[in-house]
C-alpha positions in Angstrom: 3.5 -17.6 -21.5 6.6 -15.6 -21.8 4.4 -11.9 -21.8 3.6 -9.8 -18.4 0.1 -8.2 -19.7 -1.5 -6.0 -17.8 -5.4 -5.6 -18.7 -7.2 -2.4 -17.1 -5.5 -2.0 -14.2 -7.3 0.4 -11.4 -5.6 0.9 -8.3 -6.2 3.0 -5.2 -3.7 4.2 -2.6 -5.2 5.5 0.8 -8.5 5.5 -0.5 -7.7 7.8 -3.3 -7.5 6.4 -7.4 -4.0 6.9 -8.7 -4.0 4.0 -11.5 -7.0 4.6 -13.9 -6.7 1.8 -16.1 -3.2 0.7 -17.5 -3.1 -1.5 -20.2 0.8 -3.0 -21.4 2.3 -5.9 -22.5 5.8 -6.7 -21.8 7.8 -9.7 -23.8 10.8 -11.5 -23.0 13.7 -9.9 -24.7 12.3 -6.8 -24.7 13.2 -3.2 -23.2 10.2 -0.7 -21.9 10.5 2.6 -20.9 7.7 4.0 -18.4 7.9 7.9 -18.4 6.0 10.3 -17.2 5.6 13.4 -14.5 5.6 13.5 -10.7 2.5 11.6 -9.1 1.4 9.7 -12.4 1.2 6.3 -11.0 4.4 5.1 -12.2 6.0 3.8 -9.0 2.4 2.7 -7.9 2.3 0.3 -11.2 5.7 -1.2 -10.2 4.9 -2.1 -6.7 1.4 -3.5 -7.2 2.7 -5.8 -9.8 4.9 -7.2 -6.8 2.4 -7.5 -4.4 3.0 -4.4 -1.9 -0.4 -4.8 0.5 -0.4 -0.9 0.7 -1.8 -0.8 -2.9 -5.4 -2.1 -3.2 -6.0 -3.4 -6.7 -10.2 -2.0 -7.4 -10.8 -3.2 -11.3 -8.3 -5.1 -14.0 -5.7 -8.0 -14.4 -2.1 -8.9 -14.0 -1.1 -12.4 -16.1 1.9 -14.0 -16.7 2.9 -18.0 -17.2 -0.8 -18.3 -17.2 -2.4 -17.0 -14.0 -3.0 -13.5 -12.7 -0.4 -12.9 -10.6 -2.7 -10.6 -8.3 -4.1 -13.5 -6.3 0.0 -14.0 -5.5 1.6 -13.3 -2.5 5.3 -10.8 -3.2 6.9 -13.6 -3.0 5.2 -16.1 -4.9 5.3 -13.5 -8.3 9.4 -13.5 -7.1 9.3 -17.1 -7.4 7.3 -17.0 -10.8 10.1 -14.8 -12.1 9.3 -11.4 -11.6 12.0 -8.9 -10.1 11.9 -5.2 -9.1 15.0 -2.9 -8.3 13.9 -0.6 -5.9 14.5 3.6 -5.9 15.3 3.6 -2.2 16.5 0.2 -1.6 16.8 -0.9 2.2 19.6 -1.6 4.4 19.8 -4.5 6.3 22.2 -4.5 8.8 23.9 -7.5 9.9 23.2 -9.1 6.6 26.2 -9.5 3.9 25.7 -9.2 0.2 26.6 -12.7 -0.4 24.6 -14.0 2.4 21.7 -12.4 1.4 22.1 -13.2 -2.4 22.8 -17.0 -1.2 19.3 -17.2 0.8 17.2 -15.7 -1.6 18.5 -18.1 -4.7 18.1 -21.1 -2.2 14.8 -20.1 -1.5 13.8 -20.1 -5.5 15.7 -23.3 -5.7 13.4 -25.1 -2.7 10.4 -23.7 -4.5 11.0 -25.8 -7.3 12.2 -28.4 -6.1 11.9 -28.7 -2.0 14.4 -31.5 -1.8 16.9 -29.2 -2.9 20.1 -28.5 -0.4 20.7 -25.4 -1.7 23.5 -24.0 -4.3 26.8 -25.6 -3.3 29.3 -22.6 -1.7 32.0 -23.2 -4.5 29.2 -22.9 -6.8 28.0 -19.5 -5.5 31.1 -18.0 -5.0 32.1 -18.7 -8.7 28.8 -17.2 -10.1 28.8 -14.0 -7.7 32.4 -13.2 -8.6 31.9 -14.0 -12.2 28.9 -10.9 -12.1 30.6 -8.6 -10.1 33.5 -8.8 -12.9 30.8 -8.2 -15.3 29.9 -5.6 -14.0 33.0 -4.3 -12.6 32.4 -4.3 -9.0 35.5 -5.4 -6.4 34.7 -8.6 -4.6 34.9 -6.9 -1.2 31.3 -6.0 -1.7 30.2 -9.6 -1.3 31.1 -9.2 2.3 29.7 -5.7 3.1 26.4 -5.7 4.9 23.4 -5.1 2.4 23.4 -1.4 1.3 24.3 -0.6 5.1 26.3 2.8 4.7 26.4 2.2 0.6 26.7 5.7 -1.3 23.3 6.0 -3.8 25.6 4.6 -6.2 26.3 1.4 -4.5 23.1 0.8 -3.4 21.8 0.7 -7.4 24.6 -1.6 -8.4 23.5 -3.7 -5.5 20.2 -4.3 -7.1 21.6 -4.8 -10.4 24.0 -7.7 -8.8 20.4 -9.0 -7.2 19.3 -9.2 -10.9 22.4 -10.9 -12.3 22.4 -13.6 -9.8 18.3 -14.5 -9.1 17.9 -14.1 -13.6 14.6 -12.9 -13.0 12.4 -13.1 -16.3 10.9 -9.8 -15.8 12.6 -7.0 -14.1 11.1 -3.7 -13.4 13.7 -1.0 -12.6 11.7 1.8 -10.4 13.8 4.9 -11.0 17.4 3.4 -10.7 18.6 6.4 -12.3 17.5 8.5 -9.2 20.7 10.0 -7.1 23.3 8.3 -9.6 26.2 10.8 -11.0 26.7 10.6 -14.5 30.0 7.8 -13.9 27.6 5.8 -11.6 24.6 6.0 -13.8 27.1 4.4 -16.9 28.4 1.7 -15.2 24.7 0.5 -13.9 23.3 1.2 -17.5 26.7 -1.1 -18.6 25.5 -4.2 -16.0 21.8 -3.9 -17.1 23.0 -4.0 -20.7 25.2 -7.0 -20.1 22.2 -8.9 -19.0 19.7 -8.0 -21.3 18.7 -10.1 -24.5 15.5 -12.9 -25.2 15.6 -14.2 -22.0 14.6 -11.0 -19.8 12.2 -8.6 -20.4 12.7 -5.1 -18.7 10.8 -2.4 -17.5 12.2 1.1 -17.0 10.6 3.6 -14.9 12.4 6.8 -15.5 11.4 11.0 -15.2 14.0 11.4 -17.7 16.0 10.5 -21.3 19.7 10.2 -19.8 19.5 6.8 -18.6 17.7 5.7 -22.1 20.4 7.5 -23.9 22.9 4.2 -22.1 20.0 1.8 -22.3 18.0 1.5 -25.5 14.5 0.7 -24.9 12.6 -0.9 -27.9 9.4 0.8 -26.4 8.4 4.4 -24.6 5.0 5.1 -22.6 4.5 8.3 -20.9 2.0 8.1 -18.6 0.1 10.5 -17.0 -2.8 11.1 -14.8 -2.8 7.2 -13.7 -3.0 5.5 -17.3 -0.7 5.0 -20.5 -1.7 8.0 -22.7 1.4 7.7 -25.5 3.5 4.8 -26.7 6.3 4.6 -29.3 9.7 3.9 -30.4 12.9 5.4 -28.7 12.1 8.3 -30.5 9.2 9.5 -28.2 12.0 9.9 -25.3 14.1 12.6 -27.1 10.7 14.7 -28.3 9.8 13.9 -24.6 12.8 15.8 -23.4 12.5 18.5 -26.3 8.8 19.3 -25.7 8.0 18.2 -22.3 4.5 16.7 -21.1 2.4 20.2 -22.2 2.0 18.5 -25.9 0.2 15.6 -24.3 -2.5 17.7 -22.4 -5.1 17.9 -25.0 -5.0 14.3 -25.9 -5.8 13.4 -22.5 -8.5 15.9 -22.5 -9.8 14.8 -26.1 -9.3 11.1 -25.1 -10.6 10.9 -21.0 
């Protein structure tokens, strides 16, 4: 009940096959790393687990607390637990961090329980600033408009902030590491490492070992040509980076 296991997973994008059959399982507690070239499927995996309609699942499952989650709507696998940090997360004008924040836990809460009035103000203010100290963010940002002129920096501690507050159970981080200098990319790898531990389970899709060298994964999977052709310890990251992907080319052949 507490695992995200995804059985055989084929999924097409404009007609064309990019995911070929990706098998993982991903507990509560743990860390996952998802590496793997340009044009792999990586980012395709992390939106069809939310739900994007652009991504039209052909062959496989998705379970988790006991259903498979592909019959779900985006929002129902949000409500179920299920969080994804976006690479190019989207500004919304007019909106302000905290307003935003305070909507979407309101909307979990009515979910469960749809007499619910919602998270009392004093309540919400004392959680948000409580994570933005945790992850060292000055409570002017609560009243910004969502990443609405926010550096690439910004934008990813954003997401992280979403993360804190909603406490997803499973959180898939599509390339958060992209466009962060080396001081942003630290103080993002500190907030997810605040939050981690048995009651979230994480999935990191990265092209690259820096961000794993601030954020220990328990597991690596390289992935290439639409499916999961290597998995291991941490250690698979750094021969990763050593070797590159050219090792892997004649397993794939020897195994597809």
């Amino acid at each position: 009940m507490s695992e995200l296991r995804i059985v055989n997973l084929h999924v097409n994008v404009n007609g064309r096959e990019i995911l070929k059959g990706v098998n993982l399982t991903i507990h509560k507690g743990e860390i996952h790393a998802l590496m793997g070239p340009n044009g792999t499927g990586k980012s395709t995996l992390a939106y069809t687990l939310m739900g994007h309609p652009s991504y039209e699942v052909t062959e496989g499952e998705v379970w988790y607390k006991g259903q498979n989650i592909l019959e779900l709507e985006a929002d129902q696998r949000a409500h179920l637990g299920l969080f994804l940090a976006f690479q190019y997360p989207v500004a919304i004008p007019g909106v302000s961090v905290a307003n935003f924040l305070r909507a979407a836990i309101n909307a979990r809460r009515r979910i469960a329980n749809p007499e619910d009035k919602g998270i009392p103000i004093p309540e919400f203010r004392k959680e948000l600033k409580k994570v933005m100290d945790l992850l060292k963010v000055d409570h002017s940002f609560a009243s910004r408009y969502l990443n609405d002129g926010f550096s690439g920096g910004e934008k990813k501690r954003a997401e992280i902030i979403q993360m804190a507050m909603l406490k997803p159970e499973i959180a898939i981080m599509d390339e958060t590491d992209s466009g962060l200098d080396i001081d942003a990319l630290r103080i993002v790898s500190e907030g997810v490492n605040a939050l981690r531990g048995p009651n979230l389970g994480v999935l990191i899709i990265t092209h690259y070992q820096r961000i794993l060298n601030y954020i220990k994964p328990d597991y690596v999977h390289i992935m290439m040509d639409g499916r999961i052709v290597e998995s291991g310890g941490p250690d698979l990251a750094l021969h990763l980076e050593e070797h590159g992907y050219d090792w892997l080319k004649n397993k794939i052949e020897m195994t597809f």
